[in-house]
C-alpha positions in Angstrom: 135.0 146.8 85.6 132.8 149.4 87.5 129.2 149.3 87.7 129.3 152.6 85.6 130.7 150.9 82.7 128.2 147.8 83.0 125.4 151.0 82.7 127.1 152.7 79.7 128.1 149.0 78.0 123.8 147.8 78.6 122.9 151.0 77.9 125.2 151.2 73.8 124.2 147.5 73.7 120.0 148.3 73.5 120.3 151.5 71.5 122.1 149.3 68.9 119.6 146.5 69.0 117.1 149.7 69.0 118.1 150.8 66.2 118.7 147.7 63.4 115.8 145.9 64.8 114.4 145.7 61.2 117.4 143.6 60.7 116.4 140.8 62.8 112.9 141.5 64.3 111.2 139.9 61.5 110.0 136.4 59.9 111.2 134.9 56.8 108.6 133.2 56.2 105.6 135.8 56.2 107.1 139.1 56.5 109.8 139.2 53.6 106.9 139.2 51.2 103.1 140.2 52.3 99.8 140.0 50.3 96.7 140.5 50.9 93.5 137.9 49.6 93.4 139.0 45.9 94.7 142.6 46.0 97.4 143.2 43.6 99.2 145.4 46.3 102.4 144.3 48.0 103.8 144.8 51.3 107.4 144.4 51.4 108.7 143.9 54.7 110.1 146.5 56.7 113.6 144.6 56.7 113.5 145.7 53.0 112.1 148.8 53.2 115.4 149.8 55.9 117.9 148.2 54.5 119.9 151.7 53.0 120.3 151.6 49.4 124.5 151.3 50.0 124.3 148.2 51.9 121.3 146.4 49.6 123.7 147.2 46.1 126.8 145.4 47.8 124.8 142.7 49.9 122.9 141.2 46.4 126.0 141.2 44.4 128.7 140.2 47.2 129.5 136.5 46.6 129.2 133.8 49.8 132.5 133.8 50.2 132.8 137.6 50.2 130.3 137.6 52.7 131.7 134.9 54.6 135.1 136.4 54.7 132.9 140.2 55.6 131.2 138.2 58.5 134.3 137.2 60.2 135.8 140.6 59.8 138.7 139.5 57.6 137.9 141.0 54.8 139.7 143.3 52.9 137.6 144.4 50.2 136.8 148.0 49.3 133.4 146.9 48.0 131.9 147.8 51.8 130.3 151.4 53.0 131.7 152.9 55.3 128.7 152.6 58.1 128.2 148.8 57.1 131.8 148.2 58.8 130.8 150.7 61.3 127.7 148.3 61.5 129.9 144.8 61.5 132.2 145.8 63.9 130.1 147.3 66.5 128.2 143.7 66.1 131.4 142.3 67.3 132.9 144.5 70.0 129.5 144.6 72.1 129.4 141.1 72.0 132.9 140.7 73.2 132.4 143.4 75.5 129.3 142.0 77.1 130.8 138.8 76.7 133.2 140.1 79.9 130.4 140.5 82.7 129.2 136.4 82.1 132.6 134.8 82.2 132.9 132.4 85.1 133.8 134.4 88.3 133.6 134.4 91.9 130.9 136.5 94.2 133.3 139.2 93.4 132.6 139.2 90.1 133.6 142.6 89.2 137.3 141.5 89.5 136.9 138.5 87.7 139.4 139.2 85.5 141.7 138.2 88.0 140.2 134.8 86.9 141.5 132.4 90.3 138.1 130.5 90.6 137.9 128.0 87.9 137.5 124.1 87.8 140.3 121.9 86.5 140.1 121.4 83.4 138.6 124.8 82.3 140.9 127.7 80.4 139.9 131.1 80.2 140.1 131.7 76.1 140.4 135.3 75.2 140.0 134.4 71.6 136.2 133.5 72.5 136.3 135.3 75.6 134.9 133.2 77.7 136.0 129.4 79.6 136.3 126.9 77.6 136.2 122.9 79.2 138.6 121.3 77.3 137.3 118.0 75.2 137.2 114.8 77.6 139.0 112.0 77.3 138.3 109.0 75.1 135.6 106.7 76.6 135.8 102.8 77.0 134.9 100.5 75.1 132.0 99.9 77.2 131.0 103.7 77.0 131.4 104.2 73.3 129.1 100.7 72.7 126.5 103.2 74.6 127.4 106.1 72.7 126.9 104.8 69.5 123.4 104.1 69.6 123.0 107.9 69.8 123.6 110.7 67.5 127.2 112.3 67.5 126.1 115.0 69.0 124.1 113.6 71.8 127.1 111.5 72.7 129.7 114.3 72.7 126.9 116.1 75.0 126.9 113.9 77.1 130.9 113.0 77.9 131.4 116.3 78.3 128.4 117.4 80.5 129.2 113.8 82.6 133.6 115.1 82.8 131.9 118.3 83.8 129.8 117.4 86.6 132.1 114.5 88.2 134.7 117.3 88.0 132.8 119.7 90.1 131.9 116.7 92.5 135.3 116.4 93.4 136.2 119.5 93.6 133.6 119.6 96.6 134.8 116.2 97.8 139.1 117.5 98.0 137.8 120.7 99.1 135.8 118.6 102.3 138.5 116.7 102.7 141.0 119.5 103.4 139.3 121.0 105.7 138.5 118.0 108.2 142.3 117.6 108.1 142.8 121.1 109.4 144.0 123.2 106.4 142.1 126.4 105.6 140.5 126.3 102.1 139.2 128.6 100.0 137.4 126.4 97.3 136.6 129.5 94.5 140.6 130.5 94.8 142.3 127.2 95.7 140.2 123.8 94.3 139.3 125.6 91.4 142.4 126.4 89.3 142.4 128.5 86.9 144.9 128.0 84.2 145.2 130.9 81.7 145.9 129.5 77.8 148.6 131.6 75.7 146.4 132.5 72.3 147.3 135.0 70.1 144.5 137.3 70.1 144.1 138.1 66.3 141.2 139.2 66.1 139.5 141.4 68.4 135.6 140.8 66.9 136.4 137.1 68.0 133.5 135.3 70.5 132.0 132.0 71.3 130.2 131.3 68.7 132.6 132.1 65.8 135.9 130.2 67.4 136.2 126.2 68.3 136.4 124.9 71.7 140.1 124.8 72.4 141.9 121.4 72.5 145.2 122.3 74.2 145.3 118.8 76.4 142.9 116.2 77.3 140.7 117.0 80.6 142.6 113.9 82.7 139.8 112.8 85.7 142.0 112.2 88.7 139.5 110.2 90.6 140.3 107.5 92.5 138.6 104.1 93.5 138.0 104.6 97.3 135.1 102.3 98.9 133.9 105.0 101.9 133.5 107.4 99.3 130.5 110.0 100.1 128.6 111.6 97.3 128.8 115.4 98.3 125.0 116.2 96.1 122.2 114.7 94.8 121.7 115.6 91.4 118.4 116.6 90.3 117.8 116.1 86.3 115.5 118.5 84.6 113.8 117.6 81.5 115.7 114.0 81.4 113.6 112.5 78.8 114.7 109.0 78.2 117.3 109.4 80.8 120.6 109.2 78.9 122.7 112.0 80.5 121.3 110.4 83.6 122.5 106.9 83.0 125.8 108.0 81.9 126.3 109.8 84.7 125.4 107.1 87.3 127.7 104.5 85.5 130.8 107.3 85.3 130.4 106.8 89.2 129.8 103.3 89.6 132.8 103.0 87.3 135.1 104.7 89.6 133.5 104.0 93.1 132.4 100.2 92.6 128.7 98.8 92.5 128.2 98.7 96.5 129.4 102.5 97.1 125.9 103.7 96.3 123.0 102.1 99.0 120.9 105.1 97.8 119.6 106.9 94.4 121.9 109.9 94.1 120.6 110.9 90.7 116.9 112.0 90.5 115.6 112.0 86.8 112.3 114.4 86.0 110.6 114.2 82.8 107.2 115.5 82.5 106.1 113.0 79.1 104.4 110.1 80.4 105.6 108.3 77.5 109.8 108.9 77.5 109.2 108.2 81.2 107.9 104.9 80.5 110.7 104.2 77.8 112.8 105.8 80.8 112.3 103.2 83.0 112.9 100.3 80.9 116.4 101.7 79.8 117.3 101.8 83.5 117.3 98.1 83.5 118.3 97.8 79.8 121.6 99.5 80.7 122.2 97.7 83.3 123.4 94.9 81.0 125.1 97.5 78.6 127.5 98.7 81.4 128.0 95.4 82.9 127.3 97.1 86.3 124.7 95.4 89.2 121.7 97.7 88.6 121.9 101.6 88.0 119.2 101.6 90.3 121.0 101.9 93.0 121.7 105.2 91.3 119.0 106.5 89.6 115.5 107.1 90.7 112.9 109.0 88.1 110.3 111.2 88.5 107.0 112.3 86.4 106.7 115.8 86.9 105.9 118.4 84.7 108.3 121.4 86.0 106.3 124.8 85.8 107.2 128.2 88.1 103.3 127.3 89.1 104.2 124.7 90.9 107.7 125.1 92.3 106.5 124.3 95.9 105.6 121.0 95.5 108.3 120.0 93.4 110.3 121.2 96.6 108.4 119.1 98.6 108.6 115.7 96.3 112.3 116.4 96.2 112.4 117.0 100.4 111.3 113.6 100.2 113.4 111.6 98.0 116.7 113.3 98.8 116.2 113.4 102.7 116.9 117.3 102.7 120.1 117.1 101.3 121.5 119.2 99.4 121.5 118.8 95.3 122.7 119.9 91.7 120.1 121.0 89.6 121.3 119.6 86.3 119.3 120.5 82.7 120.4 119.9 79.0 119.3 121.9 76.6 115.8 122.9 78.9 113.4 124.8 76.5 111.7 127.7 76.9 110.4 128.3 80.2 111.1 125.7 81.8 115.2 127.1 82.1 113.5 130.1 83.5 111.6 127.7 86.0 114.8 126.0 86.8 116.4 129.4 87.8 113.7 130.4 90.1 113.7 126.9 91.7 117.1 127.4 92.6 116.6 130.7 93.5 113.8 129.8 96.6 115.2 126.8 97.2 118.3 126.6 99.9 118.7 123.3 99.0 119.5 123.7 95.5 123.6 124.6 96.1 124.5 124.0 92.3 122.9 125.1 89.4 124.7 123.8 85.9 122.0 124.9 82.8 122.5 124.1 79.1 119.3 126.2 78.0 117.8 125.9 74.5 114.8 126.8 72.3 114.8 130.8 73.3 112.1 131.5 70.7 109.8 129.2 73.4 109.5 131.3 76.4 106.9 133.4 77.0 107.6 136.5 75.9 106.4 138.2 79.2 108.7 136.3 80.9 111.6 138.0 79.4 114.1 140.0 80.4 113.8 138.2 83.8 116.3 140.9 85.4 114.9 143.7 87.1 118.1 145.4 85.8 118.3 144.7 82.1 114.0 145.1 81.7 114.8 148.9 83.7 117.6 149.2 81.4 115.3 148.6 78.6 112.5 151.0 79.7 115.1 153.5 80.2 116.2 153.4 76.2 112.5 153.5 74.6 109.3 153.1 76.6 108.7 150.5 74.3 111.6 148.7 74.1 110.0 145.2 74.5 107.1 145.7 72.2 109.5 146.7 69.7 112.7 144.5 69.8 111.5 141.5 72.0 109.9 138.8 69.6 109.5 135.1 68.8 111.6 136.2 65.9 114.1 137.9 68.0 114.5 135.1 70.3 114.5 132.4 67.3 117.9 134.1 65.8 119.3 134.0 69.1 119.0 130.2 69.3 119.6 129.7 65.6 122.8 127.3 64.8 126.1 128.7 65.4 127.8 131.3 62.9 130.6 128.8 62.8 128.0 126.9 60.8 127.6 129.5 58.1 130.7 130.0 58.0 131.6 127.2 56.9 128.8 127.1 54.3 129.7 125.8 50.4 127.8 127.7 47.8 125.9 124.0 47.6 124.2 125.1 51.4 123.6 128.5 50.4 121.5 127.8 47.9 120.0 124.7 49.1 118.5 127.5 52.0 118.0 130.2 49.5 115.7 127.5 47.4 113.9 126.0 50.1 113.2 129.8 51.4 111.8 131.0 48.0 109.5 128.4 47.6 108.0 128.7 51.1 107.6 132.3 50.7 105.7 131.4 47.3 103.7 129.1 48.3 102.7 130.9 51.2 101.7 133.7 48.4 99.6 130.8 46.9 97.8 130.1 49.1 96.9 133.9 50.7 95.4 134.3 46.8 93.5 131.1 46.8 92.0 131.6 50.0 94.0 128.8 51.9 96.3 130.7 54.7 94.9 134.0 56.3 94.5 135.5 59.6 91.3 133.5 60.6 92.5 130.5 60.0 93.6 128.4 63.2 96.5 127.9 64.9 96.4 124.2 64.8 95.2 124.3 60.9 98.6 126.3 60.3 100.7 124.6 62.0 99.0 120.9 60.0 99.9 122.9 57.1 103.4 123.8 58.2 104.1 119.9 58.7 102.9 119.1 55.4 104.5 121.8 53.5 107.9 120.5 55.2 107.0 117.3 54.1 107.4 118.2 50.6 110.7 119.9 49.7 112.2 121.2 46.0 115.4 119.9 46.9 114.5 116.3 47.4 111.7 116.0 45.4 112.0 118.1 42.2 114.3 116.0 39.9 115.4 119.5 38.1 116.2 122.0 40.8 118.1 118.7 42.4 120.3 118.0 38.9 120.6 121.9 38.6 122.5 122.0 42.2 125.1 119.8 41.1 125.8 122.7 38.5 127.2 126.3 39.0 124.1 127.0 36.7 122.0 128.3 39.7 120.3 131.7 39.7 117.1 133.1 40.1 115.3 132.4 36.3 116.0 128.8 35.8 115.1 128.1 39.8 111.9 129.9 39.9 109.6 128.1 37.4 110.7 125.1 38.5 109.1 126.2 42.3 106.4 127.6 40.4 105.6 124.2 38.6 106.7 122.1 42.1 104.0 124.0 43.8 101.6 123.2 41.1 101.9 119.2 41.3 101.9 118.9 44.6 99.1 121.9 46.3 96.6 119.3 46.5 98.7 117.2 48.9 98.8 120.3 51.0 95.7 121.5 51.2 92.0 120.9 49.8 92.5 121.9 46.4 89.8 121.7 43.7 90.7 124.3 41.5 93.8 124.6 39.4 96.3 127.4 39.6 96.9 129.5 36.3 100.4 130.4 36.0 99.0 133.7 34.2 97.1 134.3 37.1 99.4 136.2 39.6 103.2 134.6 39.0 103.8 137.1 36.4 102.7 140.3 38.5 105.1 139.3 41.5 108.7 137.8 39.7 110.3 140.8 40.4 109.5 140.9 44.0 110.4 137.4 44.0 114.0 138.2 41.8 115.0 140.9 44.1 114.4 138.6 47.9 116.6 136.3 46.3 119.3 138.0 45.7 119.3 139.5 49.2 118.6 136.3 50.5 122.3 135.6 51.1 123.2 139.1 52.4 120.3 139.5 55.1 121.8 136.4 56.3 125.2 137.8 56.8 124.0 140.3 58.7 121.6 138.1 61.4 125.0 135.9 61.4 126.8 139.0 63.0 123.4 139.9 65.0 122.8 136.2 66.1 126.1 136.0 69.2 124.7 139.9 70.1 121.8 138.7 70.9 122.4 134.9 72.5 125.3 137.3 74.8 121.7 139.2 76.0 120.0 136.4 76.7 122.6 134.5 78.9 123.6 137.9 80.8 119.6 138.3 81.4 119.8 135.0 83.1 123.0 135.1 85.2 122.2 139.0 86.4 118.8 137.4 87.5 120.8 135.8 90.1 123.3 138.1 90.7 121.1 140.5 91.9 120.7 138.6 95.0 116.8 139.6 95.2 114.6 136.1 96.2 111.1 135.6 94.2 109.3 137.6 97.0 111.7 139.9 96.6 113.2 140.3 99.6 116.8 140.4 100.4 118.2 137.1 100.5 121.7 137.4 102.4 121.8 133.5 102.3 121.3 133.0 98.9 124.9 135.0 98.1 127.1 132.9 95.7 130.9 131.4 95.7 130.9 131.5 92.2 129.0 132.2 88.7 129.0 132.3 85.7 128.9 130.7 82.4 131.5 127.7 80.9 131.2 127.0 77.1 131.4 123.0 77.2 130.5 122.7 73.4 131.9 122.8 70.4 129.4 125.5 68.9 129.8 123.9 65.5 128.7 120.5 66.8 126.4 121.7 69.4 125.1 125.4 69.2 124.0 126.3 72.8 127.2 126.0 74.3 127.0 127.8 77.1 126.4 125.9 80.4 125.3 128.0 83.8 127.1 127.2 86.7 126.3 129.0 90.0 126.9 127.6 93.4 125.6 129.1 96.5 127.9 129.6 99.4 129.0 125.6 100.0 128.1 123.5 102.7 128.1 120.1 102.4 
């Protein structure tokens, strides 16, 4: 793939997301349905206002699984315009497309489809395209005890981030070992094999969101016991909260090298919460007993440091310190917000960081300045529209791209559909509520709102309205028997939300707005289709904005950095996306030496 088609792929890819902006660049909650104080006048939002008349007649009568079936392009209904297929399938061909440039590659990465570089283990999927790590093993007794007093999907996180990373280990460790007994290794093209699976590529608008991990064999850890074994990196834990991943790791190790292999921490855990450090601490020796090992501290060390791109130099300095100036993994799971942007500028500067293996999460958290990160992609963007950013780049933008996976919605009941269709409505009413009474406007504070937001959470029509909970084990649902209920919910329990003294007439203002209200719900389900098709588009941007900012070879001070050059990067999808969303896990490694 030439540089020219990179330009003309980035260059089709913003113009689209230029163009249906409306589609995603909004807020359900506040933008669908605008008021303002008492004024009769309504402000529909612009996502309504765009949405051509073609698409909005088929989207509010199309059932869910008519869109379901539309969404993963197997449709064969007539019911669809033309340019909303046009629409769907672009959606899906620029994500595949872009998909290509972010598969896991070696420096050369324009001939990565060549695909010679990967770790054992890992399958290049052209259903998803991208490389999938196959599902680990089942754990021990010992590990499943552990495992259990987590959430499913914290525990399938962490086997598969702990196969992952004692995978890559070794890879360093056979490649080391090959070269002190004279053979000539090349460890992107020989350690890391790359084994190609035989799908049968269906359906082109496929991507890694939309299809399962694949499950073709178990990923087999071909480790062995060996006493002068020597740990090839530190690894440096990001965000470790109450050090689970952490632990795990360490005992994985301990497990296979014995108790008296490690004399020195080879795992350093950062949190910046004073409190889950504490709690960290604790577990350390807590765990000891769990995994019947001597002490985990002889593996782990923590840290309390609040990770910021403010304070990078010191954090380079503390680590200097605990790991002798050797050289380390930086390790994160699911980092929010900036601080995965911190963590790619720390490995940037820092010649010490050799790995780099980044779950990132929370999208909608960065600062918005902050993003695109690339030099490339941000020209890219102020090529297609001098405001490019202002326009398309929002919380709301970066909150679909981190929303749960399409696989999700996919598999959606018409019970789920209109469990989120009723809980939506009725935040969009009340919010209406309380604009008229004076409780929610622009003046009031951000900390006020966001008490409110708590307590209006705290009280949900599908748990605590008896009716709208009886009517949902019916097929009786639809927009006139759900709506006074909401109406009436609101009524009982406004004074729990706020400080209410006066009563609210249903005369007063329901009446004037039930259409409004009538017509967002029946497009309710169909403007979620279409982010559903939006949402892998957009995730896709994101992670090629991240990778490209290391690609481009370019140091913070941004001068050329010869030494920084990479034997491989890219990303690896490691999760299920159905179980856990952000799939997609990092993995750059600087030019090896260890």
């Amino acid at each position: 793939m030439s540089s020219n088609a990179l330009n003309e792929l980035i260059h089709d890819v913003l113009m689209f997301i230029l163009e249906y902006n409306w589609i995603y660049n909004f807020q359900w909650i506040g933008d669908l349905f605008k008021i303002e104080g008492n004024s009769p006048n309504v402000r529909m939002s612009s996502v309504l206002d765009k949405l051509p008349t073609s698409w909005k007649d088929v989207l509010q009568t199309a059932s869910l699984q008519e869109l379901q079936m539309f969404v993963a392009g197997t449709s064969n209904s007539s019911q669809w315009p033309n340019d909303l297929l046009h629409f769907s399938l672009k959606c899906r061909q620029m994500t595949r497309l872009l998909s290509q440039y972010i598969i896991f590659a070696s420096n050369n990465y324009h001939h990565h489809h060549q695909q010679q570089q990967l770790i054992p283990g890992c399958y290049f999927n052209p259903r998803s395209m991208c490389t999938d790590l196959i599902e680990c093993i089942q754990a021990s007794q010992i590990e499943r005890n552990y495992l259990l007093k987590m959430p499913k999907k914290k525990s399938y996180e962490l086997k598969q981030l702990s196969t992952l990373i004692q995978t890559i280990l070794l890879s360093i460790v056979n490649n080391n070992n090959k070269n002190q007994n004279g053979d000539s290794v090349n460890l992107s093209h020989d350690a890391f094999n790359f084994k190609e699976l035989d799908v049968n590529n269906k359906h082109i608008g496929d991507n890694f969101q939309t299809v399962p991990l694949i499950s073709k064999e178990s990923l087999q850890n071909n480790g062995v016991k060996d006493p002068n074994y020597k740990f090839p990196l530190t690894i440096v834990d990001i965000g470790s909260g109450l050090g689970y991943l952490s632990n795990y790791i360490a005992y994985s190790f301990i497990k296979m090298y014995g108790d008296d292999s490690f004399t020195k921490p080879k795992i350093i855990s950062i949190e910046c919460n004073e409190s889950l450090h504490l709690k960290a601490l604790t577990n350390l020796t807590h765990f000891d007993s769990v995994f019947q090992v001597k002490s985990l501290n002889s593996m782990v060390e923590r840290l309390l440091f609040r990770v910021e791109s403010s304070n990078l130099d010191l954090l380079q300095t503390k680590l200097s310190h605990l790991i002798a100036d050797r050289n380390y993994l930086l390790l994160g799971l699911h980092c929010c917000g900036d601080l995965s942007q911190s963590m790619i500028e720390l490995f940037h500067k820092d010649c010490s960081a050799q790995i780099i293996l980044l779950v990132g999460c929370c999208y909608h958290k960065m600062t918005l300045d902050r993003f695109p990160m690339s030099v490339y992609l941000r020209k890219n963007m102020l090529n297609c529209d001098i405001a490019f950013i202002e326009k398309c780049i929002s919380t709301a933008t970066l909150r679909l791209a981190c929303q749960h996976s399409p696989l999700t919605w996919l598999n959606w009941t018409e019970v789920d559909a209109n469990k989120h269709r009723i809980r939506l409505l009725a935040r969009i009413i009340l919010d209406m509520i309380l604009i008229k009474c004076d409780y929610l406007s622009s003046t009031v504070g951000q900390q006020q709102q966001r008490q409110q937001h708590i307590l209006c959470k705290r009280f949900d029509p599908i748990q605590h309205c008896v009716t709208i909970k009886n009517l949902l084990t019916t097929s009786d649902i639809h927009f006139d028997n759900i709506y006074p209920h909401i109406i009436t919910f609101w009524e009982e329990h406004l004074s729990d939300i706020v400080d209410c003294s006066r009563p609210i007439s249903k005369d007063l203002f329901f009446t004037d707005y039930r259409d409004y209200f009538k017509h967002i719900w029946n497009l309710i389900p169909g403007l979620l289709a279409l982010q559903q098709l939006f949402q892998p588009l957009l995730e896709t941007l994101i992670l090629f904005d991240r990778l490209w900012c290391l690609r481009e070879q370019i140091n913070i001070n941004g001068e050329s950095a010869e030494e920084y050059s990479y034997q491989y990067s890219g990303y690896i999808r490691i999760f299920d996306p159905k179980i856990s969303p952000r799939c997609m896990a990092l993995l750059v490694c600087k030019k090896l030496n260890v």
